[in-house]
PyMOL Python script that loads the backbone (N, CA, C, O; Angstrom):
from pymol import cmd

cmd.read_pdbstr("""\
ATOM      1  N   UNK A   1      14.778  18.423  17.137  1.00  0.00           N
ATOM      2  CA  UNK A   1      14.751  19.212  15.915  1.00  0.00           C
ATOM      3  C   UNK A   1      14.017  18.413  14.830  1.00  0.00           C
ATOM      4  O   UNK A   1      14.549  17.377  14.432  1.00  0.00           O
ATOM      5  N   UNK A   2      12.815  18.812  14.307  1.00  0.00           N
ATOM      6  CA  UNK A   2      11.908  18.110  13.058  1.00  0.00           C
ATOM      7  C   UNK A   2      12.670  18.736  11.690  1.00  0.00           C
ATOM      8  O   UNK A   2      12.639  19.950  11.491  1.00  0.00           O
ATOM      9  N   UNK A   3      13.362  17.809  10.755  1.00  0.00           N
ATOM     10  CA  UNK A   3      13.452  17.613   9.526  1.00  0.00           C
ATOM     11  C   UNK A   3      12.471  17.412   8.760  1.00  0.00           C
ATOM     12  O   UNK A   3      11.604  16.607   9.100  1.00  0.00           O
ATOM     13  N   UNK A   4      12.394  18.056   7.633  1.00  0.00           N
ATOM     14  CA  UNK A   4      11.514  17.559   7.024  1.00  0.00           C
ATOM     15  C   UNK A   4      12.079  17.176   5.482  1.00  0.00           C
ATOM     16  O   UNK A   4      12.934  17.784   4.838  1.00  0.00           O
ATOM     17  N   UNK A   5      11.462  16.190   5.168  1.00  0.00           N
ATOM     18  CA  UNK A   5      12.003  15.033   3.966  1.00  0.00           C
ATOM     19  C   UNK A   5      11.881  16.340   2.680  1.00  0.00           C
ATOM     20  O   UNK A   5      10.807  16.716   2.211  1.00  0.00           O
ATOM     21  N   UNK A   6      13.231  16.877   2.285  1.00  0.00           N
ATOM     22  CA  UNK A   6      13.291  17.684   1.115  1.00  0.00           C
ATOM     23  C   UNK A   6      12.718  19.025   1.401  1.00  0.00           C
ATOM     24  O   UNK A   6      12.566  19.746   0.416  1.00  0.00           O
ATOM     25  N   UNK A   7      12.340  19.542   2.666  1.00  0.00           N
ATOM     26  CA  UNK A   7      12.093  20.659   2.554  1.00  0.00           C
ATOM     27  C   UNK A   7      10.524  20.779   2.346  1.00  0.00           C
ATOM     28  O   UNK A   7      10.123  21.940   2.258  1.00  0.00           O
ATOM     29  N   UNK A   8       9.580  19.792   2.255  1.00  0.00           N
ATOM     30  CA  UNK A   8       7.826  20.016   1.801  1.00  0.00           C
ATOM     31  C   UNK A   8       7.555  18.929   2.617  1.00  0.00           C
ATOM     32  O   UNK A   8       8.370  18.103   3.026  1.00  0.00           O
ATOM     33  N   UNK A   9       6.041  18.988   2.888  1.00  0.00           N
ATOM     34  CA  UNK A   9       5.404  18.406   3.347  1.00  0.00           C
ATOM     35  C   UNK A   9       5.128  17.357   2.765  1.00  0.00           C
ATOM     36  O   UNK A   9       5.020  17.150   1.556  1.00  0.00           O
ATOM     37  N   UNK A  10       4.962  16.404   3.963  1.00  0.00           N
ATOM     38  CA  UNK A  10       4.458  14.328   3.443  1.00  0.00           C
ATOM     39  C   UNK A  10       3.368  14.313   2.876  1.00  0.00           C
ATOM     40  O   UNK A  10       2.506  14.958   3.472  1.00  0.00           O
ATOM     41  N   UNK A  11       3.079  13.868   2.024  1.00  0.00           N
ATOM     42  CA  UNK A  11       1.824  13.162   1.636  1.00  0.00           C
ATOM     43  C   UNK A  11       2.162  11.691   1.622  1.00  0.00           C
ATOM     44  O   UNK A  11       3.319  11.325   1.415  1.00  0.00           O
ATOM     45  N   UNK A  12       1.357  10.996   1.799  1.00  0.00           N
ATOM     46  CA  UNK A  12       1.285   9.621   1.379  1.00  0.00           C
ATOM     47  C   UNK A  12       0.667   8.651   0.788  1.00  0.00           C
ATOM     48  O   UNK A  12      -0.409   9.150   0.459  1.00  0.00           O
ATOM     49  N   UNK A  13       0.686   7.463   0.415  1.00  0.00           N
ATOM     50  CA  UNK A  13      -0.484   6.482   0.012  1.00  0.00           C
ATOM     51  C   UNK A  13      -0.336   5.549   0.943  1.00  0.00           C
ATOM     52  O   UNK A  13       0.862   5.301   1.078  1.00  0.00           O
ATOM     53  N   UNK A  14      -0.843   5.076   1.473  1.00  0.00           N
ATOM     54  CA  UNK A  14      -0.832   4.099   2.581  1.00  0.00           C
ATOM     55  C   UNK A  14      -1.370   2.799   1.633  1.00  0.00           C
ATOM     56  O   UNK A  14      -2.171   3.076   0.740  1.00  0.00           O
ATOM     57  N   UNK A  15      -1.002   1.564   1.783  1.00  0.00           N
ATOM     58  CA  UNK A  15      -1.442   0.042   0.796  1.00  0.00           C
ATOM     59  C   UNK A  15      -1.540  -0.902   1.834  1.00  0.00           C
ATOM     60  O   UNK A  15      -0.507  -1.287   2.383  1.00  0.00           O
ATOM     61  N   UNK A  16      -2.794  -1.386   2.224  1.00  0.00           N
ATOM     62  CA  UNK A  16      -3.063  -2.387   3.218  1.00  0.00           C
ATOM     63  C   UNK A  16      -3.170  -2.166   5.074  1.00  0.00           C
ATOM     64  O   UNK A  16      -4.174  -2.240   5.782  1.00  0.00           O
ATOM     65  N   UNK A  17      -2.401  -2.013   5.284  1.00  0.00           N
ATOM     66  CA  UNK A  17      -2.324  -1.833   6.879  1.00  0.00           C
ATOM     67  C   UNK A  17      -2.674  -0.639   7.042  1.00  0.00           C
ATOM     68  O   UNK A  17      -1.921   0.304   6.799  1.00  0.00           O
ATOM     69  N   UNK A  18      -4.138  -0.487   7.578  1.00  0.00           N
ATOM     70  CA  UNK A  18      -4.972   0.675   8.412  1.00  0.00           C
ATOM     71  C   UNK A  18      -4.072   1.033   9.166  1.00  0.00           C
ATOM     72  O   UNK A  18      -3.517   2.108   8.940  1.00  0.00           O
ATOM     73  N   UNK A  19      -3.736   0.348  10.108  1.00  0.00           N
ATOM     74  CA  UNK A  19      -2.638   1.159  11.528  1.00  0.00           C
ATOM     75  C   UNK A  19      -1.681   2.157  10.883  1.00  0.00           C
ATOM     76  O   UNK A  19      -1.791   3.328  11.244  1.00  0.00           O
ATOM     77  N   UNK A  20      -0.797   1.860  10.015  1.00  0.00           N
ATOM     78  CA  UNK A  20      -0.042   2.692   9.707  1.00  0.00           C
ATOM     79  C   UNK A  20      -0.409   3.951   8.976  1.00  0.00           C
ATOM     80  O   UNK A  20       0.165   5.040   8.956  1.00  0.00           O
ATOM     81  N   UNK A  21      -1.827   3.416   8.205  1.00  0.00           N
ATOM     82  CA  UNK A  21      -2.662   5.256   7.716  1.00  0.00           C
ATOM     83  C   UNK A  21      -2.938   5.545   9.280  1.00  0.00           C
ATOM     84  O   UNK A  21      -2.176   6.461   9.591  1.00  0.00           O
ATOM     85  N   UNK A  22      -3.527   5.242  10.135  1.00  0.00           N
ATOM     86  CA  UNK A  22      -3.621   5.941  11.455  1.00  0.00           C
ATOM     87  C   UNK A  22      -2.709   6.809  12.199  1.00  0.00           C
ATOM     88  O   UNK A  22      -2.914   7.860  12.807  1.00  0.00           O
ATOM     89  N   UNK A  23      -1.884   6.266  12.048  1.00  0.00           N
ATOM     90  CA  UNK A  23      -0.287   6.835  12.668  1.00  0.00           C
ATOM     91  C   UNK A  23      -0.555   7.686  11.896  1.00  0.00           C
ATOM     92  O   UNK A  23      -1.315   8.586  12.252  1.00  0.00           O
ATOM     93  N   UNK A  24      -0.133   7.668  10.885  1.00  0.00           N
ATOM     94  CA  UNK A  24       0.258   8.530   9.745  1.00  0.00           C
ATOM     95  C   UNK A  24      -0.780  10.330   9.939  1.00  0.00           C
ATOM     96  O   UNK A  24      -0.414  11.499   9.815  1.00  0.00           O
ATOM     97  N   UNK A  25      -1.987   9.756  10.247  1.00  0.00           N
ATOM     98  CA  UNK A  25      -3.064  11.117  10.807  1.00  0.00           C
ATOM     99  C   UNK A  25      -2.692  11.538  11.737  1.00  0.00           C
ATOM    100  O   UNK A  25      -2.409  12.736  11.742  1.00  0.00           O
ATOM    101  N   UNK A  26      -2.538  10.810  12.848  1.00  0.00           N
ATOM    102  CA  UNK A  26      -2.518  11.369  14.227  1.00  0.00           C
ATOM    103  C   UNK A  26      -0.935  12.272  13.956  1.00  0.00           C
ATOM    104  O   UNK A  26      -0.590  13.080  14.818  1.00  0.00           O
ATOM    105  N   UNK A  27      -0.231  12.093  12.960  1.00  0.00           N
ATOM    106  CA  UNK A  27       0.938  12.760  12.455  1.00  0.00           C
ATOM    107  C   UNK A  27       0.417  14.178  12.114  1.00  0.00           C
ATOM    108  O   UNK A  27       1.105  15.194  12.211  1.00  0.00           O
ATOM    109  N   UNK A  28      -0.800  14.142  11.727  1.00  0.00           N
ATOM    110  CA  UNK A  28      -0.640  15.059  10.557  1.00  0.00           C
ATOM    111  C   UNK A  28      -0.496  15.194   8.886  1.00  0.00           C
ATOM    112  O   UNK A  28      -0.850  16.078   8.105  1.00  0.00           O
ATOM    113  N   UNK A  29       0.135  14.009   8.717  1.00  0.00           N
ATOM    114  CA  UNK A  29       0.616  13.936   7.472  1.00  0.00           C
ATOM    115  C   UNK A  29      -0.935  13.738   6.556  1.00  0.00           C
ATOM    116  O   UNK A  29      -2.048  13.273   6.800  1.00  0.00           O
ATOM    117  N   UNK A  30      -0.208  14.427   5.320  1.00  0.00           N
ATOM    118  CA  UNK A  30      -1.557  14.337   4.496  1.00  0.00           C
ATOM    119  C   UNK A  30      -1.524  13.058   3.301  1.00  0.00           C
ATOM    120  O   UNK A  30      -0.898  12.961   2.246  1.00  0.00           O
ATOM    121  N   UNK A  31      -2.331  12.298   3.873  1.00  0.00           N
ATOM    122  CA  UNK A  31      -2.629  10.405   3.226  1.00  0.00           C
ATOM    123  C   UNK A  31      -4.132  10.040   2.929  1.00  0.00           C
ATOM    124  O   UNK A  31      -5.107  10.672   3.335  1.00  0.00           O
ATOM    125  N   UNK A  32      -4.144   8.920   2.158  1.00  0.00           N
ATOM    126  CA  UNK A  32      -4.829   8.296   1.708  1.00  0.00           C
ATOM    127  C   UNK A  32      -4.761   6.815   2.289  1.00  0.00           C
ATOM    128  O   UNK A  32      -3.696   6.537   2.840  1.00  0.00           O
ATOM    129  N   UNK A  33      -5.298   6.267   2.267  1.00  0.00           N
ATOM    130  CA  UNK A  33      -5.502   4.703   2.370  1.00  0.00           C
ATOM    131  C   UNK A  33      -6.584   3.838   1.059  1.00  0.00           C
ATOM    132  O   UNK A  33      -7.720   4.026   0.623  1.00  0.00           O
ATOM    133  N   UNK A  34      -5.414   2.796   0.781  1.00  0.00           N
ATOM    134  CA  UNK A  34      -6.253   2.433  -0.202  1.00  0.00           C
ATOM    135  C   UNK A  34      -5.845   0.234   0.483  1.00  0.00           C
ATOM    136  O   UNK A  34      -4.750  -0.291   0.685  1.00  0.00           O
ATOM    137  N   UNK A  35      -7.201  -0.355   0.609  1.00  0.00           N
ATOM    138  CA  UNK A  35      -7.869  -1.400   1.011  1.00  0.00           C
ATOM    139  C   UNK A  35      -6.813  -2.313   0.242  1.00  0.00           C
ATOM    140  O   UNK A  35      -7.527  -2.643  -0.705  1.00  0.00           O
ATOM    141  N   UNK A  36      -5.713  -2.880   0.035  1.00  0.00           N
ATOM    142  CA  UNK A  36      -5.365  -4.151  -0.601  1.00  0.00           C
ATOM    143  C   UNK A  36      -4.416  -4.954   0.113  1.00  0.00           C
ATOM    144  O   UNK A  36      -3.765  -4.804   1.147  1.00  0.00           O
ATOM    145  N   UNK A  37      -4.590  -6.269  -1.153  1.00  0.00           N
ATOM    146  CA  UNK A  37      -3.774  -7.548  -0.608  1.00  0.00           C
ATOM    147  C   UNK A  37      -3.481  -7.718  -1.752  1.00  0.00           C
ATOM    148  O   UNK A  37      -4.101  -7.406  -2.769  1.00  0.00           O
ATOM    149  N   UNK A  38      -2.294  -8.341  -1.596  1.00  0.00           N
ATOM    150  CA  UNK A  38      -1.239  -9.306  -2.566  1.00  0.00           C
ATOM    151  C   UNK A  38      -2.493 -10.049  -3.488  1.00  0.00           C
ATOM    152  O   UNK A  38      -3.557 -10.302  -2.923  1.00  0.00           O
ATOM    153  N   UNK A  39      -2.329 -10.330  -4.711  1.00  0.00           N
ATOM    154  CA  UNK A  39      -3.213 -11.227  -5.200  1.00  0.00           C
ATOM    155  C   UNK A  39      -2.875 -13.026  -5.036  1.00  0.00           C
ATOM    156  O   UNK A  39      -1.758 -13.543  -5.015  1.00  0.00           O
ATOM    157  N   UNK A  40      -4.162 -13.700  -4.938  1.00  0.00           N
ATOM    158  CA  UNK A  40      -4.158 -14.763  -4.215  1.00  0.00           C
ATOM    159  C   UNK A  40      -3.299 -14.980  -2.897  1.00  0.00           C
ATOM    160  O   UNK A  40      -2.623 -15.996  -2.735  1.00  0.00           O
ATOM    161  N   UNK A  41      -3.366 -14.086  -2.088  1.00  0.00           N
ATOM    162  CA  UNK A  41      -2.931 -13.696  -0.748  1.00  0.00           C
ATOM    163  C   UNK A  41      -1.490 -14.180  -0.760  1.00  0.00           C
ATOM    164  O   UNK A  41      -0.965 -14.703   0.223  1.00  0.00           O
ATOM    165  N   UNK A  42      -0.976 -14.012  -1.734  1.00  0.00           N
ATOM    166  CA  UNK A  42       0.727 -14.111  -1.937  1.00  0.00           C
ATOM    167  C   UNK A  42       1.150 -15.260  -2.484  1.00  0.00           C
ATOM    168  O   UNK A  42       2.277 -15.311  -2.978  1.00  0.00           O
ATOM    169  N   UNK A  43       0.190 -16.514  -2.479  1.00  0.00           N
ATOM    170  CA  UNK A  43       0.580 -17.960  -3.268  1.00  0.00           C
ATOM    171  C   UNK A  43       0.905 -17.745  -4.220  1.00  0.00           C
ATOM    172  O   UNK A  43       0.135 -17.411  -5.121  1.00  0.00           O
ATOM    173  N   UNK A  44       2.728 -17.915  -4.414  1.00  0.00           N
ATOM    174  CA  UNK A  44       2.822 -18.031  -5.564  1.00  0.00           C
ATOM    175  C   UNK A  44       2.608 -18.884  -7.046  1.00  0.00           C
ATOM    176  O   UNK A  44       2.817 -18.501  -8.197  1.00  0.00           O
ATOM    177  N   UNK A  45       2.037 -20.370  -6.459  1.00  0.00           N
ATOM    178  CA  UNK A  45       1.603 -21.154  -7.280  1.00  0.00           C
ATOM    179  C   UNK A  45       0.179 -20.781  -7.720  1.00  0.00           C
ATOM    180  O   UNK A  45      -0.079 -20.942  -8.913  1.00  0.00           O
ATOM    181  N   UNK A  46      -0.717 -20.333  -6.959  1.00  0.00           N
ATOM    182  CA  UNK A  46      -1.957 -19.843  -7.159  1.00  0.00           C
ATOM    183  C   UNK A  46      -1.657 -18.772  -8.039  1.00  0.00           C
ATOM    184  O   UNK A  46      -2.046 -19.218  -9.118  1.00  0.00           O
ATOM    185  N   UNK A  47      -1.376 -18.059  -8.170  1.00  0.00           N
ATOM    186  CA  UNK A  47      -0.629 -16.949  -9.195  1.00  0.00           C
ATOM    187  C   UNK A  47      -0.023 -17.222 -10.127  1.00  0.00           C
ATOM    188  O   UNK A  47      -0.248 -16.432 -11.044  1.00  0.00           O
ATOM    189  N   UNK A  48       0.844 -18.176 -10.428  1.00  0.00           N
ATOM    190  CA  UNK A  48       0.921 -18.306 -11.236  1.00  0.00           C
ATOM    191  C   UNK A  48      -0.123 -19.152 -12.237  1.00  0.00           C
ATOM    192  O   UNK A  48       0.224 -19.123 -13.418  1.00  0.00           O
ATOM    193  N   UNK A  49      -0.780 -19.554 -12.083  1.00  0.00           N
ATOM    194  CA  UNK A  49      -1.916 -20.444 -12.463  1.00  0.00           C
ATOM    195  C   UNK A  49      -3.205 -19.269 -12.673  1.00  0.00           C
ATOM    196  O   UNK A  49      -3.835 -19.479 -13.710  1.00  0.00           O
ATOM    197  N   UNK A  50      -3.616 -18.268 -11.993  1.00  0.00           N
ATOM    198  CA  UNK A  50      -4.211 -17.328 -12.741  1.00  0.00           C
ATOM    199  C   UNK A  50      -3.694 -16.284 -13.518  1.00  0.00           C
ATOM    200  O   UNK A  50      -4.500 -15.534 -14.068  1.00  0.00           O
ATOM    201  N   UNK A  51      -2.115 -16.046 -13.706  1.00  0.00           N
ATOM    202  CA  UNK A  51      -1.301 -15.832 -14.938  1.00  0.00           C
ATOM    203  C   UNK A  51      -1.905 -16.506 -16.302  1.00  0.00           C
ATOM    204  O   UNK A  51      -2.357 -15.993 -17.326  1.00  0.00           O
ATOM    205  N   UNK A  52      -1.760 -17.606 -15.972  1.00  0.00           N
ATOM    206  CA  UNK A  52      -1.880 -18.646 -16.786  1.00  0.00           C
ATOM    207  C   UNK A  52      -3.356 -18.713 -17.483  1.00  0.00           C
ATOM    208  O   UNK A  52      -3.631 -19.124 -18.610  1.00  0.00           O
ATOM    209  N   UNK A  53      -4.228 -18.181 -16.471  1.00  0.00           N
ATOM    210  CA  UNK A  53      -5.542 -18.306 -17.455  1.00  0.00           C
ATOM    211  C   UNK A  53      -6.085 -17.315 -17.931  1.00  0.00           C
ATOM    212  O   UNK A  53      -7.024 -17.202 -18.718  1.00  0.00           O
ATOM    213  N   UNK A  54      -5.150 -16.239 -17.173  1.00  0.00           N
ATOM    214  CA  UNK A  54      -5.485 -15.007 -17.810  1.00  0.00           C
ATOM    215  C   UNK A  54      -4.831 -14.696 -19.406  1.00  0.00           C
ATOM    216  O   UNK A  54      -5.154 -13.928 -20.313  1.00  0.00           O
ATOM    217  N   UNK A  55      -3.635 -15.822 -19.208  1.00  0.00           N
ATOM    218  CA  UNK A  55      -3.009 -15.589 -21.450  1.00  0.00           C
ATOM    219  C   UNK A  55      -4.306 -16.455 -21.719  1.00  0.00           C
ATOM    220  O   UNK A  55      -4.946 -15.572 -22.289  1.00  0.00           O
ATOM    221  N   UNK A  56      -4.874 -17.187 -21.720  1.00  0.00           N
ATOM    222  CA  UNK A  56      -5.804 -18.090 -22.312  1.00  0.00           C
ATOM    223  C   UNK A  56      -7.543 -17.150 -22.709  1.00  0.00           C
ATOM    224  O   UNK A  56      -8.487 -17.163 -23.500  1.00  0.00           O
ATOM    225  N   UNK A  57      -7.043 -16.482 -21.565  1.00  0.00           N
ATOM    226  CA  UNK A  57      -8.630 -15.621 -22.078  1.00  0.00           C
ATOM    227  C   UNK A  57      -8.718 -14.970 -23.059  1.00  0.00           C
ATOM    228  O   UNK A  57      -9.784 -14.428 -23.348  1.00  0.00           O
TER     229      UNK A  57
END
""", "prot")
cmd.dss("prot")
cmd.show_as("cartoon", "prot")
cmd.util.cbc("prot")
cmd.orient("prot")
């Protein structure tokens, strides 16, 4: 038996991992994919340090 979340159809945004916008088509479901990563690929010391130069600018 298919439920569906509230009664309407999925849309989605998909953030980073292609595979899961893939799934997500071969579903059916109606998505987007949008290309990202964590900034400075999650270092949080690196981050904080372009925090940091970004108050200075």
């Amino acid at each position: 038996m298919e439920q569906k979340l509230f009664g309407n159809s999925l849309s989605v945004i998909n953030l980073g991992l292609p595979s899961f916008f893939d799934d997500l088509k071969r579903q059916g479901a109606s998505c987007v994919h949008v290309d990202w990563t964590p900034p400075a690929g999650g270092d949080v010391r690196l981050i904080e340090i372009l925090d940091r130069l970004e108050e200075l600018g």
